[in-house]
C-alpha positions in Angstrom: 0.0 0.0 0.0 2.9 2.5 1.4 4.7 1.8 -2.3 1.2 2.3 -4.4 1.0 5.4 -2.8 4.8 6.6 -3.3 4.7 5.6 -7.1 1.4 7.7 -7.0 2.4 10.9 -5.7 6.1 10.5 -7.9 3.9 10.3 -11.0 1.4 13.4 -9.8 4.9 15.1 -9.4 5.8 15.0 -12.9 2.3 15.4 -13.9 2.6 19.0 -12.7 5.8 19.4 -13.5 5.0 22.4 -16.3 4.1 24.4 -13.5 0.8 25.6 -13.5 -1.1 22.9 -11.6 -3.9 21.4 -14.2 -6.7 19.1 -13.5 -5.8 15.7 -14.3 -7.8 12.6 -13.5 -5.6 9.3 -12.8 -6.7 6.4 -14.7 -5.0 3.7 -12.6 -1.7 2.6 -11.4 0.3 -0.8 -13.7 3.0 -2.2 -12.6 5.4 0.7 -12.4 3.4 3.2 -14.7 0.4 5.5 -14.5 -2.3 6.5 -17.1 -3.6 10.1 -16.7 -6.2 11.9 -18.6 -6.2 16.0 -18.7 -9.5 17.1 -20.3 -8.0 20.7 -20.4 -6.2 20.0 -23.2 -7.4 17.5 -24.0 -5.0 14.6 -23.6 -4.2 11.3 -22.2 -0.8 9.4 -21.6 1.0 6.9 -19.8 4.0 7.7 -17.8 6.8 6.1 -15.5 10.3 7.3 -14.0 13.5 5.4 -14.8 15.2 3.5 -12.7 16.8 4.7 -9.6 20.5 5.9 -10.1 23.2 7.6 -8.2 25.0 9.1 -10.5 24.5 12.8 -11.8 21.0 13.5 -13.0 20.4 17.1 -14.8 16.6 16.0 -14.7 14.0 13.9 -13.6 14.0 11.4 -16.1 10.4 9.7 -17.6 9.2 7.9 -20.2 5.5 8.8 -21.3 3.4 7.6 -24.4 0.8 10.1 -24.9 -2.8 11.1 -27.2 -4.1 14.2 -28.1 -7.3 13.2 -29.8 -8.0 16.9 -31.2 -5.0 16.7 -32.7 -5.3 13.0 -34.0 -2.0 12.5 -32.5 -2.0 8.6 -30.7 0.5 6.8 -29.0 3.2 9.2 -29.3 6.8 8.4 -27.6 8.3 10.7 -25.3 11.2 10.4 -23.5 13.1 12.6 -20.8 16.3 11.7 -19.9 18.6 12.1 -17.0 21.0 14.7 -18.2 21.5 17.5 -21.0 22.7 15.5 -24.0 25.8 17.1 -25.8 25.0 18.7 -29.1 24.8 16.0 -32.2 24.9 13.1 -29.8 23.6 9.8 -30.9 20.5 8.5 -28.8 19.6 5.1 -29.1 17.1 3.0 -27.7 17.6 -0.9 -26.8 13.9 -2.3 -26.4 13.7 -6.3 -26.3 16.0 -7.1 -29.4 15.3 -4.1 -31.1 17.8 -0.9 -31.8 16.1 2.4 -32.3 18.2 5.7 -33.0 16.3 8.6 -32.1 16.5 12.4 -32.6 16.3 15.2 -29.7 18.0 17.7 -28.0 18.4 19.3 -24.4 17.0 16.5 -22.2 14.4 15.4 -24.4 13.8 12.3 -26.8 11.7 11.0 -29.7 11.2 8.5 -32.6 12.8 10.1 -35.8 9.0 9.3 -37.6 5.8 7.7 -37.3 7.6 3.8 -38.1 9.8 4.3 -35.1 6.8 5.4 -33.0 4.7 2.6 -33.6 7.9 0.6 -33.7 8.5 1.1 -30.3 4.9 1.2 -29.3 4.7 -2.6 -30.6 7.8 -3.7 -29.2 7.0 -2.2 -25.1 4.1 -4.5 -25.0 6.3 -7.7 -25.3 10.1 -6.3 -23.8 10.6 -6.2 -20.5 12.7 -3.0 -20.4 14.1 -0.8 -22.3 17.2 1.5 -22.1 17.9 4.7 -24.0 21.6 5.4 -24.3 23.6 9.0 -25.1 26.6 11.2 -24.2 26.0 14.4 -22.0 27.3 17.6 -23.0 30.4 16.8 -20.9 30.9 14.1 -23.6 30.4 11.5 -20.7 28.5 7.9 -21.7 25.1 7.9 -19.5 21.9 5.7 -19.9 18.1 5.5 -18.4 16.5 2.1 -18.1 12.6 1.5 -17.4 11.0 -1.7 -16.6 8.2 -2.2 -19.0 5.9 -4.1 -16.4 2.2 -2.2 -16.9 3.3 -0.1 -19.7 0.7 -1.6 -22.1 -2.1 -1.5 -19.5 -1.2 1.9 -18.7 -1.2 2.4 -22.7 -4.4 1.0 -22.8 -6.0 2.7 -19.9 -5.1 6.2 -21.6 -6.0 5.2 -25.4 -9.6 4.2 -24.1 -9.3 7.6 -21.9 -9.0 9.5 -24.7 -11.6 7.7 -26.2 -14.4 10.4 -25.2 -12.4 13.7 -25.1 -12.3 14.0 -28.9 
């Protein structure tokens, strides 16, 4: 119950992490993610925090797969990583057998195009982790794994959340 709870309040954390507090309904808890609807914008997504680390962290880093049904925009792959990646680094993703370069910038991470999207989409529902790679701006090697445990669930739980906000 005590760990329900912490995993809770870490994902209503980031939820409101953009600063101005929004209204956000939780869709449920899975495994290690949460599914969260926001009828403000309207939009629904599935979330989860890496792995714990000790090493240096710039940010909070997350992994969130999220639908904006005005904007016909499902399942779209997000990822926030750990530190400010150095300018041209490569970023890859390691997801069950699969290797995935993506594009970004800062602290942030996406699928190059829609194939890599639903690419990774696909393959989260059967991996069991998955583990984005890159150099920091200090030119230092650094990587952010996340179990996949309730990621499709959670997936689910925010498509059919979406379903009505269209």
């Amino acid at each position: 119950m005590r760990r329900t709870f912490t995993i809770f309040a870490a994902f209503a954390a980031l939820a409101t992490c953009t600063g101005v507090a929004q209204a956000r309904d939780s869709l449920g808890l899975y495994g290690g993610w949460g599914a969260f609807r926001d009828p403000l914008v309207p939009r629904c997504y599935a979330i989860a925090m890496a792995l714990p680390s000790t090493l240096h962290r710039d940010y909070q880093p997350y992994a969130s797969i999220g639908t904006w049904p005005k904007r016909s925009a499902r399942n779209q792959v997000h990822f926030r990583l750990s530190r400010k990646m150095a300018e041209g680094a490569q970023i890859v993703l390691r997801i069950g057998a699969e290797r995935i370069e993506l594009t970004g910038g800062g602290g942030d991470a996406w699928p190059r195009d829609d194939r890599d999207n639903a690419a990774i989409v696909a393959a989260m529902r059967s991996a069991t982790r998955m583990t984005v790679y890159s150099r920091d701006e200090k030119g230092r090697r650094f990587s952010n794994t996340w179990p996949l445990a309730g990621a499709a669930s959670a997936m689910d739980a925010a498509a059919i959340g979406c379903a009505q906000l269209r």
